[in-house]
Wavefront OBJ file of the C-alpha trace (Angstrom):
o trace
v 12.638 24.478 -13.777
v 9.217 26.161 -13.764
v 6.506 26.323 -16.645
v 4.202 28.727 -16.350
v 4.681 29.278 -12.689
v 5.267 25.359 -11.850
v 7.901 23.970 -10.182
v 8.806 20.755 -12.448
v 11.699 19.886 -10.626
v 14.798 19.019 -12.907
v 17.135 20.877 -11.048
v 20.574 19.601 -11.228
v 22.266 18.905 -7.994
v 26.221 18.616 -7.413
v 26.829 14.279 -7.341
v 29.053 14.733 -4.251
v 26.049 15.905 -2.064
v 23.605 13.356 -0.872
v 20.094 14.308 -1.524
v 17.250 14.472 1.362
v 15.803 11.390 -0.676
v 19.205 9.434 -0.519
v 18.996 10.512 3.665
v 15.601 9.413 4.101
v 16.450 5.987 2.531
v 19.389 5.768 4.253
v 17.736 6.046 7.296
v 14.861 3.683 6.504
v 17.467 0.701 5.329
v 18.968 1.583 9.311
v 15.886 0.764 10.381
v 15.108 -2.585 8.709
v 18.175 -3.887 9.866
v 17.405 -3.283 13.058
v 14.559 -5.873 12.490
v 15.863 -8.250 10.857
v 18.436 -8.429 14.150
v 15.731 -8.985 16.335
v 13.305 -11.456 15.293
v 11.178 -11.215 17.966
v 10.734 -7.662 17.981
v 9.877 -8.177 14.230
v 7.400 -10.672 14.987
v 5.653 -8.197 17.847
v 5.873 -5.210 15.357
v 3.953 -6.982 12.909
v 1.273 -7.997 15.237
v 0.938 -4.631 16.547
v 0.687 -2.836 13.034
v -2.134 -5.411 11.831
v -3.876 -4.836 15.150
v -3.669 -1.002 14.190
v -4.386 -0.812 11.120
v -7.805 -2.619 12.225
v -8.191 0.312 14.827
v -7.574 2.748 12.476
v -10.255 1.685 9.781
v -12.659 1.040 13.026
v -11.902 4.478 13.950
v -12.920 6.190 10.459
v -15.481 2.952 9.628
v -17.952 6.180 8.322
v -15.416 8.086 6.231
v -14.819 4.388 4.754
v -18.324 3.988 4.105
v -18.917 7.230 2.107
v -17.707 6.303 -1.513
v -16.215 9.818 -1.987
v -13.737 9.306 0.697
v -13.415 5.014 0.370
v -10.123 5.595 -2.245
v -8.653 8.112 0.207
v -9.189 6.000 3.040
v -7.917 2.827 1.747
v -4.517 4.660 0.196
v -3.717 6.575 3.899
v -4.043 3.027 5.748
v -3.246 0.841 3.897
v -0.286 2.295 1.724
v 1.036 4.759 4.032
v 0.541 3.398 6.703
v -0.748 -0.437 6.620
v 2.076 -2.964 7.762
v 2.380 -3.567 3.699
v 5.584 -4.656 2.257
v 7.508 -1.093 0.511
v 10.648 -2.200 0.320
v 9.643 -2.705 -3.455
v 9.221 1.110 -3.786
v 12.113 1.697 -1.776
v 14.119 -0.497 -3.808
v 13.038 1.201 -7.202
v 13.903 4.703 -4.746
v 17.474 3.431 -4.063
v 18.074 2.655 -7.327
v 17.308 5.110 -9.426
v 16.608 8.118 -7.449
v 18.345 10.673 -9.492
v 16.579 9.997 -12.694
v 13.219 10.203 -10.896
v 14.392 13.455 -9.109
v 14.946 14.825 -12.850
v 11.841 13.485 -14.206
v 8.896 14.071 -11.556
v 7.039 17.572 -10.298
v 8.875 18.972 -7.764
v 5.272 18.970 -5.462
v 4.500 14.813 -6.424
v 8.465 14.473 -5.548
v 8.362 16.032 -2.272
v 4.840 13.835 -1.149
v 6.592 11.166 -2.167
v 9.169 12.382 0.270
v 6.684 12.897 2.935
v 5.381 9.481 2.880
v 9.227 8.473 3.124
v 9.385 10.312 6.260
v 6.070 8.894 7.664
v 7.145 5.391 6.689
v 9.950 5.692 9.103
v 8.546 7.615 11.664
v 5.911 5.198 12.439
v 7.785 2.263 12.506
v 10.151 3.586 14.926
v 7.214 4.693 17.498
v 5.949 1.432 16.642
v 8.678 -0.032 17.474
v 8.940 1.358 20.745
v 5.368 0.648 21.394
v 5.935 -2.758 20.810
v 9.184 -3.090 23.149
v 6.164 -1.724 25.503
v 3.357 -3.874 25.147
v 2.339 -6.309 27.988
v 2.058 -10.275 26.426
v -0.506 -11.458 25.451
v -3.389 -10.237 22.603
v -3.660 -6.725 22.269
v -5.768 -4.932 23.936
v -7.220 -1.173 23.565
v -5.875 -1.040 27.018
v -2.437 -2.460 26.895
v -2.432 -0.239 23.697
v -2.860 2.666 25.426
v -0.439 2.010 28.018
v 2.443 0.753 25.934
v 1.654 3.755 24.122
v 2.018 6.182 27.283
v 4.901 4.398 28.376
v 6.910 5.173 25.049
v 6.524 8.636 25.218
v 7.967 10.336 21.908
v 4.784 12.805 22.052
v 6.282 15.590 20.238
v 7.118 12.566 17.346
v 3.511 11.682 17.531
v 2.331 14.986 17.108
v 4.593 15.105 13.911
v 3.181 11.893 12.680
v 0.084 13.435 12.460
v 1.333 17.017 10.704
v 2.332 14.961 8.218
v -0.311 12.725 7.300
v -1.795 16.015 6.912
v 1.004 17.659 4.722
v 1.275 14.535 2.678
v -2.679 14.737 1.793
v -2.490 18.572 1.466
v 0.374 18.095 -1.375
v -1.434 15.440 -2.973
v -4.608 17.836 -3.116
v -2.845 20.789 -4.609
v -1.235 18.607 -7.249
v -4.510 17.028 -8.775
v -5.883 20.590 -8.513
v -2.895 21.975 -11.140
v -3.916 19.594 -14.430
v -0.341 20.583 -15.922
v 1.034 18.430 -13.287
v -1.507 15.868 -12.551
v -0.689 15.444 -16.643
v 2.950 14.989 -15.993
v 2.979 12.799 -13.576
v 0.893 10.305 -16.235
v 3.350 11.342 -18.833
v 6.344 9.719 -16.655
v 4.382 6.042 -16.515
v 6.269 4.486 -19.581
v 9.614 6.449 -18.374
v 9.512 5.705 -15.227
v 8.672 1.965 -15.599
v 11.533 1.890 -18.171
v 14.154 3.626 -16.065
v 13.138 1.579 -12.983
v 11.048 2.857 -10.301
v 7.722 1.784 -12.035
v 6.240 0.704 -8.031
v 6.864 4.382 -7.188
v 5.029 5.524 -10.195
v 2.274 3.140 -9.482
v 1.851 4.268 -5.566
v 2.015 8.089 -6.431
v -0.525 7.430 -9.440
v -2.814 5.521 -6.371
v -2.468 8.301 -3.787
v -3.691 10.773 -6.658
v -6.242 8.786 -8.014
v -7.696 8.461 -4.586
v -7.585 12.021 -3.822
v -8.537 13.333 -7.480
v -11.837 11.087 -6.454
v -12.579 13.025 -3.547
v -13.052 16.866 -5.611
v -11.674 18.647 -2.360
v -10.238 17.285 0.819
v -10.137 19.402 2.670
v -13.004 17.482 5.161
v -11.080 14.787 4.818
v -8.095 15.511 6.155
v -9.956 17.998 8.644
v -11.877 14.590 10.429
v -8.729 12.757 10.020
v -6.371 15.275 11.918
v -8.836 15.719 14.753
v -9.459 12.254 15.277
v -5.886 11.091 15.277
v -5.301 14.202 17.788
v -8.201 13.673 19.954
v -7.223 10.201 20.761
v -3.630 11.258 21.340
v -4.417 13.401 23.628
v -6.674 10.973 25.239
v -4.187 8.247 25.483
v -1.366 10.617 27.223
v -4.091 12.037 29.430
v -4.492 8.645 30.900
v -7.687 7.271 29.122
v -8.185 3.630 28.091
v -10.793 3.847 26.145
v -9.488 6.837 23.975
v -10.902 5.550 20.964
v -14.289 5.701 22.428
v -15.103 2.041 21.465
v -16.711 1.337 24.513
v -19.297 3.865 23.806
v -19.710 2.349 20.374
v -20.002 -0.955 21.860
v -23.060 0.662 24.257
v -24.656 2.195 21.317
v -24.421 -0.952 19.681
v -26.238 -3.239 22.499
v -29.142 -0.049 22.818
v -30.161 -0.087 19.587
l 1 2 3 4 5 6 7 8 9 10 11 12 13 14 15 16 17 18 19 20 21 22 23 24 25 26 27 28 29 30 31 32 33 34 35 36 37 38 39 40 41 42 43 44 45 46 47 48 49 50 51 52 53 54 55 56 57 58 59 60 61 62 63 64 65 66 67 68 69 70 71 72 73 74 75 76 77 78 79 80 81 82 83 84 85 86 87 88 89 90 91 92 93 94 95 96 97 98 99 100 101 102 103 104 105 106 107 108 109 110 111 112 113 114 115 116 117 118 119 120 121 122 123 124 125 126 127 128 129 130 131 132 133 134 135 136 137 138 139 140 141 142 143 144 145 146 147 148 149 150 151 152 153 154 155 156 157 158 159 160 161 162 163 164 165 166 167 168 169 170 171 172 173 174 175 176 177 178 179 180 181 182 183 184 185 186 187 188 189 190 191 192 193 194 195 196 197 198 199 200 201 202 203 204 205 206 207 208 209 210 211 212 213 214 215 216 217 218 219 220 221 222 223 224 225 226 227 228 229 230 231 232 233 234 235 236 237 238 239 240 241 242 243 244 245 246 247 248 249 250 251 252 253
C-alpha cells in the first residue's frame, strides 16, 4: 500500500509461500546450531568477535569521538555487528513475522532485513576465520592471516555493500517524517503483538542516524576504511589497519 507516494508495506502475501524474512531466519537458526554442536568453535568465535569489535572501534576511534557520529557508531558495532546476544530479536522475528510484515514501512522492513542478512553473513566468515586462527591471543597478524587463509572475498566485499545499504535505508527513512512517524506509531502495537526487541533496535538504528542530519560522510569513511583494509589484508599486509603507524605517532609525540 502506498500513501502519498510511500510504500507502507501491508501487502498481503499467499500463506503457502515462505517470505525472504522466514528464509533469512531460517538460515540464521542453521547457523546457531552449528554452534551450539561445536563448543569449541563457539568458544573461539566469541573471542574473535570481542577482539573485533575492539579493532573496529580502534579503527573509527575519531568518528566515535565526534558526538554527531557517537550514536551511529555505537548502533553499527555494537548492534549490528558487536558479538551481542539477538536471538531476542530473532525470537520476536520468528514469532510473529507476519503481523510485523503488515504493520511496518516497507523501507524500515527491508533494513531490518538487511541487518538479518549481515547478522549471518558475518558470523559465517567469522566462523571460518576462526577455524583459521593460529592459538594463542589474537594478534593483528594472525588476524590477518586467518583472514587470508579463509578466502570468501567476494562475501567480504558484500559485507561491506551492505553495511552501506543498511545505513543508506536507515537515512532515507528518517528523511520521509510520514514514516519516521509510523514507525513510532507501531511501539504500543508492536510490543503488544510481540516483537517489541525489534521495535526497540529499529527505533535505536534511527535514532542514531536521525542524530547525525545526513550520513552520507559517515557511511562514505566507513566504506573506505572497511575496503582499504580488505584490500590490504588479501594483498598480504599485516599491519592493514595501520596500527603500527599509530603506535609510532603515538611514541613521537
Amino acid at each position: 500500500m502506498k500513501l502519498f507516494g510511500v510504500d507502507l508495506g501491508g501487502g498481503r502475501r499467499a500463506r503457502s509461500e515462505p517470505s525472504d524474512l522466514v528464509r533469512l531466519l531460517e538460515r540464521n537458526a542453521k547457523l546457531r546450531d552449528v554452534f551450539e554442536h561445536e563448543p569449541e568453535l563457539r568458544a573461539r568465535l566469541a573471542t574473535l568477535q570481542r577482539w573485533q569489535s575492539q579493532r573496529l572501534l580502534r579503527s573509527h576511534a575519531d568518528l566515535r569521538a565526534n558526538p554527531r557520529y557517537r550514536a551511529a557508531v555505537d548502533f553499527f558495532f555494537e548492534e549490528l555487528y558487536g558479538g551481542g546476544d539477538p536471538r531476542g530479536r530473532d525470537r520476536d522475528l520468528q514469532r510473529v513475522h507476519r503481523v510485523m510484515e503488515a504493520l511496518l514501512p516497507a523501507q524500515a522492513l527491508q533494513s531490518l532485513m538487511l541487518a538479518i542478512e549481515l547478522e549471518i553473513l558475518s558470523q559465517d566468515l567469522d566462523a571460518d576465520v576462526a577455524r583459521e586462527l593460529a592459538p594463542g591471543a589474537i594478534t593483528v597478524e594472525k588476524y590477518a592471516e586467518a583472514y587470508r587463509r579463509a578466502g570468501r572475498r567476494r562475501d567480504r566485499e558484500r559485507q561491506i555493500a551492505l553495511l552501506d545499504t543498511i545505513g543508506s535505508y536507515l537515512d532515507q527513512v528518517v528523511r520521509k517524517p510520514i514514516i519516521r512517524g509510523l514507525v513510532r506509531m507501531s511501539r504500543s502495537p508492536a510490543h503488544a503483538a510481540g516483537f517489541g526487541a525489534l521495535q526497540e533496535f529499529l527505533e535505536r538504528g534511527l535514532d542514531a542516524f536521525e542524530a547525525m542530519h545526513g550520513a552520507g560522510e559517515f557511511l562514505d569513511t566507513l566504506r573506505e576504511r572497511e575496503t582499504l583494509a580488505m584490500e590490504r589484508i588479501y594483498a598480504g599486509s599485516n599491519d592493514p589497519f595501520d596500527f603500527d603507524v599509530v603506535r609510532a605517532k603515538d611514541r613521537s609525540a
